[in-house]
BAFI-3210 file (N, C-alpha, C; in Angstrom, 3 decimals, decimal comma, padded with zeros to 6 digits):
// residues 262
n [1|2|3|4|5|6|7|8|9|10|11|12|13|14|15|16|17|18|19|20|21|22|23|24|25|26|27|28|29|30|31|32|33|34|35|36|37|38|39|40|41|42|43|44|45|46|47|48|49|50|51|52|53|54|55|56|57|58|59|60|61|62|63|64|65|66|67|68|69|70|71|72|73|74|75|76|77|78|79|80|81|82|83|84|85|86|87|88|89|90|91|92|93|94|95|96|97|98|99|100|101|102|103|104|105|106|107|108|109|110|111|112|113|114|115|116|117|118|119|120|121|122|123|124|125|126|127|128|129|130|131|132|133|134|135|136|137|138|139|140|141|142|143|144|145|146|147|148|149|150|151|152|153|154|155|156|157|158|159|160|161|162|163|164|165|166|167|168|169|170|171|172|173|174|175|176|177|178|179|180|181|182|183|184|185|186|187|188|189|190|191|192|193|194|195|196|197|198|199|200|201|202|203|204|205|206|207|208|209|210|211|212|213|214|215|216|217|218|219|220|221|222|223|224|225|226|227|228|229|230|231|232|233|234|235|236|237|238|239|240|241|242|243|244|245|246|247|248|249|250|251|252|253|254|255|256|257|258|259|260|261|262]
n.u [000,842|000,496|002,197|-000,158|-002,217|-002,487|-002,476|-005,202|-006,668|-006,241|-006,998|-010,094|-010,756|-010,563|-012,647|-014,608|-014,015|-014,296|-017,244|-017,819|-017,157|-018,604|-021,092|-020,727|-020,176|-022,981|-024,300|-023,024|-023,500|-021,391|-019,504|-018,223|-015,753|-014,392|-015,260|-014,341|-011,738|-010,976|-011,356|-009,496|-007,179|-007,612|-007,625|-005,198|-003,675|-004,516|-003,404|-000,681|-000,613|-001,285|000,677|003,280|002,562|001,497|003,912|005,740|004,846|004,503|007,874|008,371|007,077|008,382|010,703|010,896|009,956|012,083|014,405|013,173|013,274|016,222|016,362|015,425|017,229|019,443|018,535|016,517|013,687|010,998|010,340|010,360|008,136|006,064|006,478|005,401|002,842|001,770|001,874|000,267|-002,050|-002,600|-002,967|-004,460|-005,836|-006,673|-004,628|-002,356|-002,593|-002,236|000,262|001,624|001,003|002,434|004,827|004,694|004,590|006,622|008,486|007,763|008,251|011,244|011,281|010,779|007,983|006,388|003,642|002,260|002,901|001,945|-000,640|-001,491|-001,006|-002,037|-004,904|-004,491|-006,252|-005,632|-006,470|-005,943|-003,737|-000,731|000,732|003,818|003,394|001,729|003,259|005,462|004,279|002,905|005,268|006,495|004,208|005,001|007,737|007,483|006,016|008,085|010,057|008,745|008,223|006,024|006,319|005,236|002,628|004,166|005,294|003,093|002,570|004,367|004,176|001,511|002,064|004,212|005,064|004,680|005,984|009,125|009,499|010,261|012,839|014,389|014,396|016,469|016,114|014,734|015,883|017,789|016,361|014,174|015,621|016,556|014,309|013,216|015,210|015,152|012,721|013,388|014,954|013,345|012,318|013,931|015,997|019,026|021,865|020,857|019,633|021,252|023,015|021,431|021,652|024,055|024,794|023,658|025,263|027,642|027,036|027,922|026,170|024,386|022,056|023,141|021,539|020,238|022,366|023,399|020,744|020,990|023,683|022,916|020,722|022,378|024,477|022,603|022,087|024,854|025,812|023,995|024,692|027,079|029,590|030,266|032,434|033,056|030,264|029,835|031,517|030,726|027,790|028,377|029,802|027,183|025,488|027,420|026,807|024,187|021,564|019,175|016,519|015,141|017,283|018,974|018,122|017,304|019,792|021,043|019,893|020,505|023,286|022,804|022,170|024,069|025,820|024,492]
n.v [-001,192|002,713|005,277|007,654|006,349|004,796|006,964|007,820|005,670|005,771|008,235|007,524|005,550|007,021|008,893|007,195|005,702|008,057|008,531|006,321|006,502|008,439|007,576|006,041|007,631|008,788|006,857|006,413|008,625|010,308|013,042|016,203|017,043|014,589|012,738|014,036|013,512|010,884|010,314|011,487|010,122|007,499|007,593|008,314|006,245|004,080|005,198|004,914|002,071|001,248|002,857|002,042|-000,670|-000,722|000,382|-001,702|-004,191|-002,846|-002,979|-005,626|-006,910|-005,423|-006,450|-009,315|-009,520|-008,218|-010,295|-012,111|-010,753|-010,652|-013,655|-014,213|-012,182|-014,291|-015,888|-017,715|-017,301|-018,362|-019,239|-016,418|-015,575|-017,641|-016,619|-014,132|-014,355|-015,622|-013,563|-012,239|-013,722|-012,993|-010,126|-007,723|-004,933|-003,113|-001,601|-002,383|-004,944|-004,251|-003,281|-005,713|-007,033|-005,741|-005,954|-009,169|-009,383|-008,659|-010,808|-012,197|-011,168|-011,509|-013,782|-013,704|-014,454|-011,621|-011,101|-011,865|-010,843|-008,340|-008,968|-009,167|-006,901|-004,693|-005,372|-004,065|-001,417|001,903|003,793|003,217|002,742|005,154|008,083|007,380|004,871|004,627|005,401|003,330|001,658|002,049|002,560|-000,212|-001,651|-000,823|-001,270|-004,142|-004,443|-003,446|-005,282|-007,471|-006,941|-005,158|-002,481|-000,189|000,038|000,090|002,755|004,247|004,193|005,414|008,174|008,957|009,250|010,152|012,898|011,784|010,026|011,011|011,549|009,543|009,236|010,693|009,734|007,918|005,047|004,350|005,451|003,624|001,721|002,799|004,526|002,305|002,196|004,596|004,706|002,630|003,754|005,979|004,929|003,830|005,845|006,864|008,550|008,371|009,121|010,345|008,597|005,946|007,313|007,237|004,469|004,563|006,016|004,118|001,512|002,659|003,565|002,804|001,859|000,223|-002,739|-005,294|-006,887|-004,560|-003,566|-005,749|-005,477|-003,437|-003,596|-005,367|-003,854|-001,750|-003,423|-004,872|-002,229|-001,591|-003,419|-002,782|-000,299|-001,192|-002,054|-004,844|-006,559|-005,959|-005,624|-008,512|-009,535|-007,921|-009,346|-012,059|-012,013|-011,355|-013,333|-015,263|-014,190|-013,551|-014,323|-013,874|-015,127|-013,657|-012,248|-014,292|-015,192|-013,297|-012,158|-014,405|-014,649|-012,886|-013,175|-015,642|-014,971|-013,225|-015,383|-016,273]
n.w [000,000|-000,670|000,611|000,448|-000,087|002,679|004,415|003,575|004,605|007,099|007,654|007,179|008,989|011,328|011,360|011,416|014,059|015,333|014,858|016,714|019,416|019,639|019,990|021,942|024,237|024,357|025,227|027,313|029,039|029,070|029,783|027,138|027,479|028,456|026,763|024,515|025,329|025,206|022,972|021,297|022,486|021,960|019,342|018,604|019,364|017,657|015,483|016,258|016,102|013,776|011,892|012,041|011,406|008,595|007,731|008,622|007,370|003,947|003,848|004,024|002,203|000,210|000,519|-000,036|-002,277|-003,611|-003,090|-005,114|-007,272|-007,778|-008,041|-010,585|-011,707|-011,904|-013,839|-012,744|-013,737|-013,788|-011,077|-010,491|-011,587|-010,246|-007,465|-007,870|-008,346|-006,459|-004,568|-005,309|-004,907|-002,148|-002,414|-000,809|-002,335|-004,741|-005,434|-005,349|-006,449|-008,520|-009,145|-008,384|-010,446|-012,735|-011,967|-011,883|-014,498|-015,818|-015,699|-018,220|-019,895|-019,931|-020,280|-023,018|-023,416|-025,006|-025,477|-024,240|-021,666|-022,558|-022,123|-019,557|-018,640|-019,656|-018,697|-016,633|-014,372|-015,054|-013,007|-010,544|-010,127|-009,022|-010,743|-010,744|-011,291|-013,353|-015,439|-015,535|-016,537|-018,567|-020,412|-020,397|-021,609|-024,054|-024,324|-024,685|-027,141|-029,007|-028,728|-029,701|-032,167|-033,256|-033,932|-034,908|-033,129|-030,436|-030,792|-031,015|-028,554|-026,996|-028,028|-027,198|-024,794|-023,885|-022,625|-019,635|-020,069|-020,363|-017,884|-017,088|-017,176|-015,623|-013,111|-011,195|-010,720|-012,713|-015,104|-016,347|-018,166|-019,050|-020,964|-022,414|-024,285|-025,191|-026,685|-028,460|-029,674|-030,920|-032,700|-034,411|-035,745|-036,976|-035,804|-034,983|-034,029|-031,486|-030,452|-030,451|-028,398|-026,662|-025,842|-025,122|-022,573|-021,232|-021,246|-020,687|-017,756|-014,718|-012,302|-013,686|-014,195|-015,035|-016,828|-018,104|-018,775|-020,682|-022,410|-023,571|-025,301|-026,890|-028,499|-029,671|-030,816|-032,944|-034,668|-035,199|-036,518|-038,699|-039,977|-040,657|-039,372|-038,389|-037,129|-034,653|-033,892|-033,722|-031,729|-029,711|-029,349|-029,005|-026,922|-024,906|-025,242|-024,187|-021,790|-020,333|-018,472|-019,245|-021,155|-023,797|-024,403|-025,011|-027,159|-029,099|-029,546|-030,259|-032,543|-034,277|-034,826|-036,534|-038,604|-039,653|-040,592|-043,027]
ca.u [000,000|001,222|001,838|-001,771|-003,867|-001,992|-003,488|-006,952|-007,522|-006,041|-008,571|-011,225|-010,529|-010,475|-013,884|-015,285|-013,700|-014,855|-018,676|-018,376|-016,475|-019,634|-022,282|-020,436|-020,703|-024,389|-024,883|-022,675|-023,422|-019,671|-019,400|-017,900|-014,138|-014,217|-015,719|-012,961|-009,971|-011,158|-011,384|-008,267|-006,502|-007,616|-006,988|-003,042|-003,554|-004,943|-002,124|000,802|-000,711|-001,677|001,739|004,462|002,322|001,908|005,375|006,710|004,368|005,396|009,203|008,407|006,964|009,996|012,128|010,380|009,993|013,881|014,602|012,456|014,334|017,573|016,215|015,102|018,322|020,624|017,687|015,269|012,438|009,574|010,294|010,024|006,891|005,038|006,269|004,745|000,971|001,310|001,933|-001,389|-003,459|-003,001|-002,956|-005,359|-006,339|-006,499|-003,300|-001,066|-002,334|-002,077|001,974|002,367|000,674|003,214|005,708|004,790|004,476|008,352|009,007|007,284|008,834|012,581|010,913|010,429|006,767|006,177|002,431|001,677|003,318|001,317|-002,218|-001,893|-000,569|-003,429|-006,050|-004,810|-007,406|-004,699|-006,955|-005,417|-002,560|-000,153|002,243|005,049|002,982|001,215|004,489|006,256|003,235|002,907|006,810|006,296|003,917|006,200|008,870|007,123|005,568|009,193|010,519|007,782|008,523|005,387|006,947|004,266|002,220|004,909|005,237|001,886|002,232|005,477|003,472|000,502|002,315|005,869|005,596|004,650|007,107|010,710|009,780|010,774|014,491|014,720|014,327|017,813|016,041|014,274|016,715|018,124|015,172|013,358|017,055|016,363|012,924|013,465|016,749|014,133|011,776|014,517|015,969|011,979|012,042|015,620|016,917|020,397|022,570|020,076|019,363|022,798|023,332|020,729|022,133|025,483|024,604|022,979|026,308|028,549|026,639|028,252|025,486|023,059|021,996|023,822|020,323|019,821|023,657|023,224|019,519|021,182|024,467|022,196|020,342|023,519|025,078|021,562|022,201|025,911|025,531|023,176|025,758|028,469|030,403|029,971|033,264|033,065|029,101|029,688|031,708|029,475|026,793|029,187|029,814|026,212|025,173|027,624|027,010|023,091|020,753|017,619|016,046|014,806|018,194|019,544|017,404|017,620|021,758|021,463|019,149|021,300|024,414|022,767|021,888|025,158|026,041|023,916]
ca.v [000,000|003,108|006,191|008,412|004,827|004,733|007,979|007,950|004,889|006,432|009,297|006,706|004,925|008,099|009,120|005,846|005,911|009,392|008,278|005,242|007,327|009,456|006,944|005,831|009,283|009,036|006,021|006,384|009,866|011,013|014,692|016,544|016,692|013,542|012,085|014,441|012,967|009,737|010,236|011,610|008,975|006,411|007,951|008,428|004,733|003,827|005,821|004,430|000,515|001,322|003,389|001,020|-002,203|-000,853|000,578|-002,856|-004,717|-002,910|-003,407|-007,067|-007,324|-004,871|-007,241|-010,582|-008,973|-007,854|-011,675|-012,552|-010,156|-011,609|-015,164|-013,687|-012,110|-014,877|-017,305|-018,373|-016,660|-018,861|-019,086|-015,195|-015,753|-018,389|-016,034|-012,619|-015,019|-016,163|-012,677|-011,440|-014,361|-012,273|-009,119|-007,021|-003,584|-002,687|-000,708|-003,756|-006,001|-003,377|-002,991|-006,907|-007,513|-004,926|-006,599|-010,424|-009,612|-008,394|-012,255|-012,906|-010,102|-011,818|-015,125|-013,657|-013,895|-010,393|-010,679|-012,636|-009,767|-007,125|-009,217|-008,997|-005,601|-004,096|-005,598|-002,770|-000,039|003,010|004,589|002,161|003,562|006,142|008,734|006,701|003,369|004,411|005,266|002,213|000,646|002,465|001,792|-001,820|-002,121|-000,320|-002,260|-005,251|-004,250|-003,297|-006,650|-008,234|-006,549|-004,701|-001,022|000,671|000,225|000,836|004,320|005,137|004,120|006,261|009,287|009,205|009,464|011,260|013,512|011,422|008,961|011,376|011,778|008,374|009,106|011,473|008,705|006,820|003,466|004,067|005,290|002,751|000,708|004,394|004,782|001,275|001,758|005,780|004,048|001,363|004,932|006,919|004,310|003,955|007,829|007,358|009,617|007,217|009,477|009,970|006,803|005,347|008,446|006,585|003,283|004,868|006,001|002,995|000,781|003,479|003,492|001,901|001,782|-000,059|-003,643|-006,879|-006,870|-002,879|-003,635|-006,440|-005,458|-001,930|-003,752|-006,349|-003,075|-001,516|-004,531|-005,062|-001,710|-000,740|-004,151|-002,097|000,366|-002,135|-002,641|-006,542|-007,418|-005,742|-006,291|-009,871|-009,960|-007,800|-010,055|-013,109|-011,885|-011,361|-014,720|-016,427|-013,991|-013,374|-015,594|-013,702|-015,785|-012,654|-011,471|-015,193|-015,622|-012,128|-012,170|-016,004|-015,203|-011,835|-013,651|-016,582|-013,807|-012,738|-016,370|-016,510]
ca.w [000,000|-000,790|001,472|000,075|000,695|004,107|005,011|003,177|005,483|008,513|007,692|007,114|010,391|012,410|011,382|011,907|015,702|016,062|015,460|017,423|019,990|019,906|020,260|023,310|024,880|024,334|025,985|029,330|029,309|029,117|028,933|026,166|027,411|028,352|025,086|023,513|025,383|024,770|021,829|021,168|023,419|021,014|017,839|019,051|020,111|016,294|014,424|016,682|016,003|012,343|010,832|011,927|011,119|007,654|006,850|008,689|006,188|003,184|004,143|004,166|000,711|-000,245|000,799|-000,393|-003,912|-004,033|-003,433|-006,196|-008,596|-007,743|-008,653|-011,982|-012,340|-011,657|-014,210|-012,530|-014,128|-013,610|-009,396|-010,166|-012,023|-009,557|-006,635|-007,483|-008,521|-005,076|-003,528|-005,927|-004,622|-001,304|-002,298|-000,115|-002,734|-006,487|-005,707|-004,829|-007,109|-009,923|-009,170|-008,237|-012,017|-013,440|-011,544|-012,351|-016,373|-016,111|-015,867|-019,125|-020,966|-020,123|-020,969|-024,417|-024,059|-025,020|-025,984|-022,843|-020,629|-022,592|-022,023|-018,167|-018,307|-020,566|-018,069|-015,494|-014,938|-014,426|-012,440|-009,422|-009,525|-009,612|-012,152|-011,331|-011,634|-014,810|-015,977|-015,407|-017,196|-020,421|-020,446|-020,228|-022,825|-025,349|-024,668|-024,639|-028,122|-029,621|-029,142|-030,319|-033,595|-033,440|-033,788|-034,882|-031,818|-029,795|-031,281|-030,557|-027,047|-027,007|-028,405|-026,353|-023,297|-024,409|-021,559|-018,671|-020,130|-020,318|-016,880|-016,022|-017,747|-014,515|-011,644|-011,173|-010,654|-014,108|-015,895|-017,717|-018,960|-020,031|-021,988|-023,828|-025,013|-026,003|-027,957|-029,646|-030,368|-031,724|-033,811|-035,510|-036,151|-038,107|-035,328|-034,872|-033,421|-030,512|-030,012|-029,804|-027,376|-025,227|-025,293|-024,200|-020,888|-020,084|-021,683|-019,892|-016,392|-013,843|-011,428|-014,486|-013,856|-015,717|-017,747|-018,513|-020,018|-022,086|-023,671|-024,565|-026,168|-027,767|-029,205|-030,471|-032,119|-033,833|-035,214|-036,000|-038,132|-040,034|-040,760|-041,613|-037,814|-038,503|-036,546|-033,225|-033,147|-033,429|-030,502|-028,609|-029,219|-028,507|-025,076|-024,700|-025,647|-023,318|-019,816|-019,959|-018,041|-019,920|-022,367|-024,632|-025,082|-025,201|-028,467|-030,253|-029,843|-031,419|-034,661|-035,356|-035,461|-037,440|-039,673|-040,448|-041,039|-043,813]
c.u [000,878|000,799|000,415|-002,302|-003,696|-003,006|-004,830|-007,307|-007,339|-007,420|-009,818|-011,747|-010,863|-011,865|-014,750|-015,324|-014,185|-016,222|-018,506|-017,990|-017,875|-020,867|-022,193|-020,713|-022,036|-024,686|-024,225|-022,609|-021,978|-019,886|-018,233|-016,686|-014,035|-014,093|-013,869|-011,866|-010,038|-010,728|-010,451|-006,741|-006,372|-007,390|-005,585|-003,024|-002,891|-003,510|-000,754|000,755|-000,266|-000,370|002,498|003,513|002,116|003,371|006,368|005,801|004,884|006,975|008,988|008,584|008,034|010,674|011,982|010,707|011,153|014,628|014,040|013,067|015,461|017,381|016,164|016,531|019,543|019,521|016,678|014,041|010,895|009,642|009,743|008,487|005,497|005,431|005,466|003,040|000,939|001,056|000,245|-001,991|-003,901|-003,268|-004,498|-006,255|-005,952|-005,059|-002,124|-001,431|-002,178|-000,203|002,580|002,187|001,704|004,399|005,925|005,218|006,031|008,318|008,606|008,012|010,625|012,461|010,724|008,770|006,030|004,362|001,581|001,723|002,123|-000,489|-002,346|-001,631|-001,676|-004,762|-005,743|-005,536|-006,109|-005,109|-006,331|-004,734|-001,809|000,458|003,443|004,301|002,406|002,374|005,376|005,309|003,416|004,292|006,790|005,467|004,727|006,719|008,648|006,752|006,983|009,751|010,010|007,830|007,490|005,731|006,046|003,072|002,867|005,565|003,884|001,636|003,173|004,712|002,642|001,349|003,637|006,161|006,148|006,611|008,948|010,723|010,867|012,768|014,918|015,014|015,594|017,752|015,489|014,936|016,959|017,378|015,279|014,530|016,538|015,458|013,008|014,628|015,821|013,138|012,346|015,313|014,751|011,627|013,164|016,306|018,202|020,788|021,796|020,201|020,484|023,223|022,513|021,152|023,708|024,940|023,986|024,433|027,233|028,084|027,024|027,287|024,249|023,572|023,078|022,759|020,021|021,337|023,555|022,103|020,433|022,392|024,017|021,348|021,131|024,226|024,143|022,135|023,457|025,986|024,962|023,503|027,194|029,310|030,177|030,828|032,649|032,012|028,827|030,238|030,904|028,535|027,090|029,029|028,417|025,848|025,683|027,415|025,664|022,539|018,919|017,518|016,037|016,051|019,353|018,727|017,578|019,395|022,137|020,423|019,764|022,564|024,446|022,486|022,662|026,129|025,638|024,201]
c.v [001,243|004,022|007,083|007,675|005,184|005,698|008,098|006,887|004,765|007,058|008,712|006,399|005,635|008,254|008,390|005,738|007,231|009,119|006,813|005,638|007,895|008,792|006,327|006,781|009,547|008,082|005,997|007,379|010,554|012,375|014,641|016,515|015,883|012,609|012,488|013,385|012,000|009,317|010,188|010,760|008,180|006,340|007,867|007,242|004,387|004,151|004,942|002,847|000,513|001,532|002,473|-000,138|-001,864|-000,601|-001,277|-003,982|-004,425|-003,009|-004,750|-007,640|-006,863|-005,665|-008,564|-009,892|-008,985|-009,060|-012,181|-011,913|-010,581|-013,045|-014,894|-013,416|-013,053|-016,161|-017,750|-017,988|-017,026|-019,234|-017,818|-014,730|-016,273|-017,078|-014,729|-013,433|-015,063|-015,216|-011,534|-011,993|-013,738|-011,011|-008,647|-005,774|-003,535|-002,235|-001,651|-004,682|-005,361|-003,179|-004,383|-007,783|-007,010|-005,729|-008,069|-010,326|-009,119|-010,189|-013,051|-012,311|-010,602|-013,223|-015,009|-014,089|-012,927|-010,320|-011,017|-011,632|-008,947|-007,536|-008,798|-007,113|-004,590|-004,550|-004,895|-001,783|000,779|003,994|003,785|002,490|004,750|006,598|007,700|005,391|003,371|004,622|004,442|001,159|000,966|002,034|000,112|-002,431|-001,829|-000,881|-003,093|-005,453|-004,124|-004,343|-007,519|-008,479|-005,553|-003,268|-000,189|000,973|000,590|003,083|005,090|005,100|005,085|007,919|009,890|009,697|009,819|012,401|012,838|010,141|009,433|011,540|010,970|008,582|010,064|010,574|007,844|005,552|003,031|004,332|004,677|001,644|001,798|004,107|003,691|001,647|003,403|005,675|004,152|003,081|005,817|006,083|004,339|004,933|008,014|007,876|008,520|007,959|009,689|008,693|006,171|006,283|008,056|005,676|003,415|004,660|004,726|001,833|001,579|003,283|002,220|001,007|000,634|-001,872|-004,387|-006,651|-006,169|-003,170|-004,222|-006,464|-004,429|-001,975|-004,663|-005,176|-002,321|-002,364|-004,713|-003,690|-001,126|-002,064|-003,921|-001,250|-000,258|-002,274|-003,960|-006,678|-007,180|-005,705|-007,608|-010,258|-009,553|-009,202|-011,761|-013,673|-012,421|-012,840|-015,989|-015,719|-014,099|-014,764|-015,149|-014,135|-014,975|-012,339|-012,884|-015,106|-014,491|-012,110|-013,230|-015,475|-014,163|-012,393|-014,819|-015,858|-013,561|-014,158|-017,014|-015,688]
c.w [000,000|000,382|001,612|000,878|001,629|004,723|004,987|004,494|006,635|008,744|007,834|008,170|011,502|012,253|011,440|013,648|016,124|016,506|016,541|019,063|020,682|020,560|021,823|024,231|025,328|025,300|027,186|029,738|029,960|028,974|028,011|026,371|027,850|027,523|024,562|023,956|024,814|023,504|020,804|021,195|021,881|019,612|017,584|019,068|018,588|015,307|015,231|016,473|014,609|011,193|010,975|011,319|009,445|006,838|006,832|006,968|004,778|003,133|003,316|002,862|-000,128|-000,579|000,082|-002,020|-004,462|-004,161|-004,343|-007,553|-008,626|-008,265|-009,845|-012,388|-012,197|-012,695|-013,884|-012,369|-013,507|-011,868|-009,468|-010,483|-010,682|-008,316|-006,394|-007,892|-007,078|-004,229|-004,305|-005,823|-003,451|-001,321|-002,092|-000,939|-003,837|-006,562|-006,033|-005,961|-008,537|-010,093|-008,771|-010,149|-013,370|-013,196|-012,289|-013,921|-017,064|-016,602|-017,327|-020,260|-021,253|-020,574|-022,606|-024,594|-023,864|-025,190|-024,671|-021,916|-020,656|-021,662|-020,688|-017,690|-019,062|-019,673|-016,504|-015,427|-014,324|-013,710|-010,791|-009,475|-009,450|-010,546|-012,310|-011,852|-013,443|-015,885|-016,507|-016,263|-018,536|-021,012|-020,918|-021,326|-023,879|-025,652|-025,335|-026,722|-029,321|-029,794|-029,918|-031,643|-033,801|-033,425|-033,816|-033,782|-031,014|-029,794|-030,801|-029,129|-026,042|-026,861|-027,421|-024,999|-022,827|-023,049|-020,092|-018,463|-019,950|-018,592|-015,954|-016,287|-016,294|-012,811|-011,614|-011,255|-011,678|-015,244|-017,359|-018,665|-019,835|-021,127|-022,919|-024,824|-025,432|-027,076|-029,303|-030,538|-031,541|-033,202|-035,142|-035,766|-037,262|-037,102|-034,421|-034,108|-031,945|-029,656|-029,747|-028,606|-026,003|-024,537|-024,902|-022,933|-020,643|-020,129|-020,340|-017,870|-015,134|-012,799|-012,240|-014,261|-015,031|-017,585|-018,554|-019,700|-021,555|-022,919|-024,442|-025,426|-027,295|-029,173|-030,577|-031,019|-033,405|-034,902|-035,971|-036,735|-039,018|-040,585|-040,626|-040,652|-037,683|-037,065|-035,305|-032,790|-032,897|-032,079|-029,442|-028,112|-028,562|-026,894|-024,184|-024,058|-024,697|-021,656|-019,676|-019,717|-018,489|-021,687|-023,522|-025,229|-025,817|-027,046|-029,565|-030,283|-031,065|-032,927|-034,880|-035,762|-036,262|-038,532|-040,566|-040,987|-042,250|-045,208]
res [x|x|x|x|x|x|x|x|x|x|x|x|x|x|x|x|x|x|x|x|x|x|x|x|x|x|x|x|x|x|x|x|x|x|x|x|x|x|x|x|x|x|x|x|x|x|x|x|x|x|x|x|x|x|x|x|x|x|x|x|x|x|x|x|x|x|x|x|x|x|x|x|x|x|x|x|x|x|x|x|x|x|x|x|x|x|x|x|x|x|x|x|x|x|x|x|x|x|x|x|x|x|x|x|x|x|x|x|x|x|x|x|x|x|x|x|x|x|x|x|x|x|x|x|x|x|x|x|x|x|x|x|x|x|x|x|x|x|x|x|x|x|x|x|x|x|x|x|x|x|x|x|x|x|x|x|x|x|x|x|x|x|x|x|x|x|x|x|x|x|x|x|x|x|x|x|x|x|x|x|x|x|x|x|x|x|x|x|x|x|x|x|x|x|x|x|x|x|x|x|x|x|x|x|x|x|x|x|x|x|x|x|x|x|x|x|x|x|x|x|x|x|x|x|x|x|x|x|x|x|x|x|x|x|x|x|x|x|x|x|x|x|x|x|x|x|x|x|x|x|x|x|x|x|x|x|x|x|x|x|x|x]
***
């Protein structure tokens, strides 16, 4: 749950305890600063049970989740898969299961099934969540759509939402995805120099995952073989081919260099 919810159902809570607060009052004939303290009392109570048990809660899932990305990134996709279903058979509120669905359909997208990702990710209402969440969504289809081959959808999903979307190039932990998939945009506009200018910083970035590396050198080999850099994209892609443990990039590295075999 996020911080807003947190509060709305603080607020909720409180005015619930206020009338029941009140009705008590009525019936043991409490006077009015009494009622109040009471009232008060128990509201302080409410907030000091309520804030830690949700921050400790989200921690938890934090933390469970972050182990689940590490399995993913070290391979083992489909643990990362069955674990975030299991954590959306519990999930409690539209909000959570709207950012554990965003979450799970990653695992399908490194599985290479891009169409599969989009289906669960297109049956979010974006009214459930937030800027950054709808963000991270529209993102996600794009991508998802770019690999696919489908470009032209991806462009329009680019378009539509061009503002919300450079935002994400501003967040450090979004970064270097945003960078891939404004690459993939830039490269379907013609605008090259751009676009390779994207998949630098993310190549260059020290701080950028294993994953963020090898989609955005897998991107750039695809393309300086299209202006005649055969040698040194083959090794790129070489490398690729023997460090990544994501399927998607395992399979596009192998049919470009059967490509050039041909």
């Amino acid at each position: 749950m996020n911080l807003k919810k947190t509060i709305v159902r603080i607020f909720f809570f409180g005015i619930l305890l206020g009338i029941l607060m009140f009705i008590i009052g009525i019936l043991f004939h409490l006077s009015k600063s009494t009622l109040f303290m009471t009232l008060f009392i128990s509201y302080i109570i409410f907030i000091i049970i309520v804030i830690p048990y949700q921050i400790r809660k989200r921690n938890l899932l934090n933390h469970k989740m972050e182990l689940l990305l590490q399995q993913m990134y070290t391979g083992n996709i489909q643990e990362y898969i069955t674990g975030m279903e299991q954590f959306l058979e519990n999930a409690d509120n539209n909000y959570l299961k709207s950012i554990l669905t965003i979450n799970m359909s990653i695992g399908y997208t490194v599985l290479g099934k891009f169409k599969k990702a989009n289906y669960y990710l297109e049956q979010i209402d974006v009214n459930t969540i937030d800027k950054i969440g709808q963000m991270v969504l529209y993102h996600n289809v794009a991508l998802n759509y770019f690999w696919s081959g489908e470009v032209k959808k991806a462009c329009v999903i680019m378009e539509l939402h061009q503002n919300l979307l450079q935002k994400g190039l501003q967040y450090s932990y979004l970064k270097n995805n945003f960078s891939e998939t404004f690459a993939l945009w830039y490269f379907a506009q013609g605008k090259r120099q751009q676009a390779f200018a994207y998949l630098e910083n993310v190549i260059n970035d020290k701080t950028a995952k294993p994953l963020q590396k090898q989609a955005a050198e897998v991107i750039w080999a695809r393309e300086k073989i299209a202006d005649g850099e055969i040698v040194s994209s083959q090794q790129i892609l070489q490398t690729v081919l023997s460090e990544t443990n994501m399927p998607y990039l395992k399979k596009e590295a192998q049919n470009i260099l059967n490509t050039l075999k041909q």
